[in-house]
VMD Tcl script that draws the C-alpha trace (Angstrom):
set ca {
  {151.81 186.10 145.28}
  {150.84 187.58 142.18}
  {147.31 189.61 141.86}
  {145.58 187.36 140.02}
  {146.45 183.92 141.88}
  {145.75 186.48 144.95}
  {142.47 186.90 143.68}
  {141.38 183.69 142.93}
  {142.51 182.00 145.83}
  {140.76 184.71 147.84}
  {137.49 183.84 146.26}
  {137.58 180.30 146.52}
  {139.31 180.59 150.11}
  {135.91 181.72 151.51}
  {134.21 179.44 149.79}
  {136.45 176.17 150.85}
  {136.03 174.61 154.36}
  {137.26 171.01 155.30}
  {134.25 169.50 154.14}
  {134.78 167.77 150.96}
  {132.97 165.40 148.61}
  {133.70 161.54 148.75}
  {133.09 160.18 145.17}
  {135.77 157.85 144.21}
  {138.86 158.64 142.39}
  {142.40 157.16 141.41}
  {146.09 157.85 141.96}
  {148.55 159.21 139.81}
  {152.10 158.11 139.76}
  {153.79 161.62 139.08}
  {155.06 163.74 141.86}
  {154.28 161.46 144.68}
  {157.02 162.86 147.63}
  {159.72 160.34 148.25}
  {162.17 159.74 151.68}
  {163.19 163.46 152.52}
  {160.50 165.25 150.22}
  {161.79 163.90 147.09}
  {158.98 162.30 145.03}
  {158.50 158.68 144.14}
  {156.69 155.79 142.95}
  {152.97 156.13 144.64}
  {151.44 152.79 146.88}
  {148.21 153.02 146.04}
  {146.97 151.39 149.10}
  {145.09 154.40 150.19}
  {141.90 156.17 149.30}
  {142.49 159.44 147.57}
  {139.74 162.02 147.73}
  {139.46 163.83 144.45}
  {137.06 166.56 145.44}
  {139.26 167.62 148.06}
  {140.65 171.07 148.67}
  {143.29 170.72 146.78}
  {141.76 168.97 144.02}
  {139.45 172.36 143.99}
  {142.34 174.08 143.54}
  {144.08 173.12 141.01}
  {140.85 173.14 138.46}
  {140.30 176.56 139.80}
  {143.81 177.49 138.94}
  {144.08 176.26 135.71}
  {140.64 177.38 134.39}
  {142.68 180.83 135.39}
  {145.72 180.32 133.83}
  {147.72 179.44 136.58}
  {148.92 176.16 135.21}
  {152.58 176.47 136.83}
  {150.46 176.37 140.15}
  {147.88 174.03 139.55}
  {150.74 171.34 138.52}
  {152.14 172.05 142.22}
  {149.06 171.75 144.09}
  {148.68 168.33 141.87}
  {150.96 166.94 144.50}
  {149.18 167.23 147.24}
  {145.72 166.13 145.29}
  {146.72 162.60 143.76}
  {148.03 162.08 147.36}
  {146.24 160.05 149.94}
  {144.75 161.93 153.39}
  {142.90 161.69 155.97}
  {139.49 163.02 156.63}
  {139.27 164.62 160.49}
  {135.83 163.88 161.95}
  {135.25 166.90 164.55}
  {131.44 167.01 164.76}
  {128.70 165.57 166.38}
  {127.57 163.07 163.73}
  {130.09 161.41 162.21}
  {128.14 158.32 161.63}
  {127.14 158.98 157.65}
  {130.41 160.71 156.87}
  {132.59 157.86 158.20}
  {130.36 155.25 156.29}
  {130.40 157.66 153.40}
  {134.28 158.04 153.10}
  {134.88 154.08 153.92}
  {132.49 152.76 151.44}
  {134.18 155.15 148.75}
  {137.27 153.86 149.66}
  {135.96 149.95 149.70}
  {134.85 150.64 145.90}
  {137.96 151.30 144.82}
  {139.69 148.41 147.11}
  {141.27 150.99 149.20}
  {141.75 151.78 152.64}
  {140.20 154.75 154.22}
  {142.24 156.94 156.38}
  {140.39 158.66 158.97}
  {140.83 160.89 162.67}
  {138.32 160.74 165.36}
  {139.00 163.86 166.96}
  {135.85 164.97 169.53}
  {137.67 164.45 172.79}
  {136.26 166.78 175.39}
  {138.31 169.93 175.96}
  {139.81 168.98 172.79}
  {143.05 171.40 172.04}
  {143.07 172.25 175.64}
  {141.11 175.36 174.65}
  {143.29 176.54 171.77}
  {143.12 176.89 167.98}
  {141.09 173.85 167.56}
  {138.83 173.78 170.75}
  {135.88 172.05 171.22}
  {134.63 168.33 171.24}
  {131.99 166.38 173.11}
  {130.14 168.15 175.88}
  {130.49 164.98 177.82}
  {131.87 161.47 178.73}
  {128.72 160.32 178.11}
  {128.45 161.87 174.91}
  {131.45 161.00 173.48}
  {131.25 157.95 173.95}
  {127.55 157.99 171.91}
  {130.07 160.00 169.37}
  {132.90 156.71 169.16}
  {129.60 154.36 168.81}
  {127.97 156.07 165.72}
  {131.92 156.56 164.50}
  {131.98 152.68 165.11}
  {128.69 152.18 163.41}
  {130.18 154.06 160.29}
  {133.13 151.69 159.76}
  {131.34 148.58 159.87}
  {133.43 146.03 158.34}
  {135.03 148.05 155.73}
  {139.03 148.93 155.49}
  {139.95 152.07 157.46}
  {143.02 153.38 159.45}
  {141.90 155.34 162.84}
  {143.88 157.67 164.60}
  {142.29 158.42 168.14}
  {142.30 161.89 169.29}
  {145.98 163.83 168.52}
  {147.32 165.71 170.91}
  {144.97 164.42 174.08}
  {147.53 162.00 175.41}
  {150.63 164.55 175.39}
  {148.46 167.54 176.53}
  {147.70 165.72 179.53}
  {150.90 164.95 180.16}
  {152.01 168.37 179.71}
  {149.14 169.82 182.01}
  {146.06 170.72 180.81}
  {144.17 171.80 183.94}
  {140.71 171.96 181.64}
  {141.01 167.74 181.19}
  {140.01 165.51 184.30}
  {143.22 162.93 183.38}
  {141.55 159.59 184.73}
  {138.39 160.44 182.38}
  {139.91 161.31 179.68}
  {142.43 157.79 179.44}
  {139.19 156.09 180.39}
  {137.50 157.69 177.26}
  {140.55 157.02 174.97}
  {140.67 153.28 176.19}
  {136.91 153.35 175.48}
  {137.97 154.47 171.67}
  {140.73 152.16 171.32}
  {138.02 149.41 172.37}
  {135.38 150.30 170.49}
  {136.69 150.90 167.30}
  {139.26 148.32 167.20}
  {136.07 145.54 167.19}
  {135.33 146.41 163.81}
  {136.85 143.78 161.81}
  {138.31 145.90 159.06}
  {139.55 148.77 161.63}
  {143.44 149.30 162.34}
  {143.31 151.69 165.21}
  {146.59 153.85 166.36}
  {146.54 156.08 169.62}
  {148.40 159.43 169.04}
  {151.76 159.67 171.39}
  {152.63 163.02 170.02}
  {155.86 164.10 169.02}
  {159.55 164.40 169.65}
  {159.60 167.79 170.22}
  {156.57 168.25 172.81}
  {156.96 165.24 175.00}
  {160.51 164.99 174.83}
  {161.13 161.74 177.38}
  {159.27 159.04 175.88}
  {158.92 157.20 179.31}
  {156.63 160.04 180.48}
  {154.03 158.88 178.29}
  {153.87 155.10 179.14}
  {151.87 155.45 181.63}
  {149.24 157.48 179.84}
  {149.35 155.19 177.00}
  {148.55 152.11 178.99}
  {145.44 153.90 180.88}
  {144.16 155.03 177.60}
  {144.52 151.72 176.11}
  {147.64 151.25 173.63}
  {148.20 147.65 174.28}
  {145.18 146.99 172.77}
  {145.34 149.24 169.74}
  {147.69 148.24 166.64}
  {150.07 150.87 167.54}
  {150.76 154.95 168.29}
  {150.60 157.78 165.79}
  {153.58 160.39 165.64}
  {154.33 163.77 164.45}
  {150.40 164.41 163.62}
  {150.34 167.90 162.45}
  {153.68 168.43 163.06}
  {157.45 168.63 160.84}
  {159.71 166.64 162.56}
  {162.02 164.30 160.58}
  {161.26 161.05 159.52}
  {164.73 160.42 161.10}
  {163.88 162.01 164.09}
  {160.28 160.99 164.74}
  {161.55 157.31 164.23}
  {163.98 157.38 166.47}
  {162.07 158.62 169.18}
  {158.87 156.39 168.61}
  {161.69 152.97 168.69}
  {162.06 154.09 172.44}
  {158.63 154.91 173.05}
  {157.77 151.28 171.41}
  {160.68 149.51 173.46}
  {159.04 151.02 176.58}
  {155.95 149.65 175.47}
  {156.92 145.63 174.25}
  {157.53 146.35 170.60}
  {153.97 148.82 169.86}
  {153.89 149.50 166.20}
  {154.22 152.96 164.77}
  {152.63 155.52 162.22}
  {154.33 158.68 160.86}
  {152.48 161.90 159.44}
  {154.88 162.84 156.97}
  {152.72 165.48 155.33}
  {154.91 168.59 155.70}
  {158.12 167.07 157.34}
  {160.17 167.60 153.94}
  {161.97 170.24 155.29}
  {161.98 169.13 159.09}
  {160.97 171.65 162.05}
  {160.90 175.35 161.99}
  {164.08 177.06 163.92}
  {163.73 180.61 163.53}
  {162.46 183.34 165.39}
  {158.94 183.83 167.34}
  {156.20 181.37 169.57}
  {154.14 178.82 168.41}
  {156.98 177.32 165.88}
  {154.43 174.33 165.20}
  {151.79 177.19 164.05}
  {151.88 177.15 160.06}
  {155.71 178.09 160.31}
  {157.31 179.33 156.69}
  {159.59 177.89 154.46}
  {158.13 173.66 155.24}
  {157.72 171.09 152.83}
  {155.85 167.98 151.35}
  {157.29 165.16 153.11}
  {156.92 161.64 152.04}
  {154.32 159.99 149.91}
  {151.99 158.16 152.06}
  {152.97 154.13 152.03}
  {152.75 150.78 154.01}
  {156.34 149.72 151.69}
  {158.14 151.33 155.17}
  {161.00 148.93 155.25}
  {161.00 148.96 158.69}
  {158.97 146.28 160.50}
  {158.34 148.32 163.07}
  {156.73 151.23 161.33}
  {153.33 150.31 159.68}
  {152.95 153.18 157.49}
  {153.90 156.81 156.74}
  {150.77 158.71 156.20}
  {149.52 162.28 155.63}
  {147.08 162.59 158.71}
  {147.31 166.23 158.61}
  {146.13 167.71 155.49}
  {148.30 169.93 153.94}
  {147.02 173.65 153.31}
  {145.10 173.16 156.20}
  {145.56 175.33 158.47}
  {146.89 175.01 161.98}
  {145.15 178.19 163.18}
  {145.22 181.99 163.40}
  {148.96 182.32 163.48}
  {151.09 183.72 160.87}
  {148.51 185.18 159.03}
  {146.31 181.99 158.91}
  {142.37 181.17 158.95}
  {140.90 178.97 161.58}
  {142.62 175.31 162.12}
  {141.41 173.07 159.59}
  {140.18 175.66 157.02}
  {141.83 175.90 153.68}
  {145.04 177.94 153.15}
  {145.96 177.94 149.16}
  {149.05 179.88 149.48}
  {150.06 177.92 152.46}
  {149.45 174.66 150.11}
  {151.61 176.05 147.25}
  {154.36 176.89 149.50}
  {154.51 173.16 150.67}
  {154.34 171.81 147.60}
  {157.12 174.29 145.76}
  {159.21 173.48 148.58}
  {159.03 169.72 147.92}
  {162.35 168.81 146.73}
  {162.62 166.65 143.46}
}
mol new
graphics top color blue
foreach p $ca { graphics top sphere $p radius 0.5 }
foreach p [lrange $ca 0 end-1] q [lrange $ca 1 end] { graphics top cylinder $p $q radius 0.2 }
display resetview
């Protein structure tokens, strides 16, 4: 990138974690990425944070000139996203973002994400040091909520890692926990709660998962979340979650489609899912699906975030301008 934008997102880089303020703000109509990255009408069903990351960004870039970049990174700030709750507390910041969200008549977006031996160890390990004390964690995340509107996802990636073999997760515990989530949550009268199932490229026979699912609780959450943090195809990712929801009696379906625009990474090296080059915005976050079976498509994944210390990246979760503005030059229009 050029010296100066170097520069500037250098500083602010460092000074940028995933912890962002939760005043209220409002949508914008403009550059809001349609059906295969192309950009649309926006629903403005959904909270949008306007301190955010990327909201930071673009006011930094423009008070620096860079007005070319800080329209780009505009598309991923007037978009709706959801806020990942990875610490111990989550109790004020859940009741925080969903009363924001409730002033505005909006629905709050949010990922519990505190399973123990979450990430199986990897880029984004941690999580409760116990059963005992996650399920404290889902109470206070319960407590939050209250009766306000909010969208849960429970826990990405803890279903299909288990399935795939993580040796560090006792299996019966950790589906007992999940179905403990799904519970617990789900009695909050304004909650919609979704169980991740992974995606089409991990997991690649649905029918493994069933199982899993059931044990952790999906028939009594309003349906599984797909392609979290990932880029597979809308096309693809639907496809694949009508079987899984076939072998499940019809379970509904969310869709991150925060940097599926241009679909998976094919080229060369490990780790393709790890902040691979040349992906896009995908499609604006909506409930208008037009498909019954498919509740929303939603950016659970934040974009610029990033997914670890691959590629040149910072830690999963923290802040990656130049990974932002490639996403959102790549957007098609």
């Amino acid at each position: 990138m050029p010296l100066r934008r170097a520069l500037v997102a250098a500083v602010l880089a460092g000074i940028w974690a995933t912890g962002t303020a939760c005043t209220p703000g409002t949508v914008t109509g403009h550059d809001a990425a349609g059906p295969s990255g192309r950009r649309g009408a926006a629903d403005e069903s959904f909270f949008v944070e306007p301190g955010s990351p990327a909201a930071r960004q673009a006011v930094a870039w423009r008070a620096a000139g860079l007005t070319a970049d800080a329209h780009l990174m505009d598309r991923i700030a007037a978009r709706p996203q959801a806020e990942w709750l990875t610490g111990p507390n989550p109790e004020a910041a859940v009741r925080d973002r969903t009363t924001a969200a409730a002033q505005q008549k909006r629905i709050a977006v949010l990922v519990a994400y505190y399973i123990p031996h979450r990430d199986c160890g990897a880029h984004s390990a941690g999580g409760a040091p116990s059963a005992a004390a996650y399920r404290s964690w889902i109470d206070a995340f319960a407590a939050g909520l209250g009766d306000r509107s909010a969208y849960v996802v429970v826990e990405p990636d803890a279903v299909p890692h288990t399935v795939a073999g993580c040796a560090r997760a006792d299996a019966a515990q950790r589906y007992a926990l999940l179905a403990y989530a799904v519970d617990r949550l789900g009695r909050q009268r304004g909650t919609r709660v979704y169980l991740d199932a992974g995606n089409p490229g991990w997991i690649p026979d649905p029918a493994q998962l069933v199982g899993p699912l059931r044990a952790s609780g999906v028939a009594r959450a309003d349906g599984v979340a797909l392609n979290v943090s990932n880029f597979h195809s809308d096309r693809s990712t639907s496809a694949y979650g009508k079987r899984l929801s076939g072998l499940l009696g019809g379970t509904h379906l969310l869709i991150d489609t925060s940097r599926n625009g241009n679909g998976t990474y094919l080229g060369p090296g490990a780790d393709l899912w790890c902040n691979p080059p040349g992906r896009a915005l995908g499609r604006a976050p909506t409930r208008h699906t037009g498909d019954p079976l498919i509740d929303a498509y939603l950016w659970i994944k934040r974009p610029g975030e990033s997914d670890g210390t691959c590629r040149g990246g910072p830690a999963a979760g923290r802040w990656w301008p130049s990974y932002a503005l490639e996403l959102a030059a790549n957007a098609r229009g």
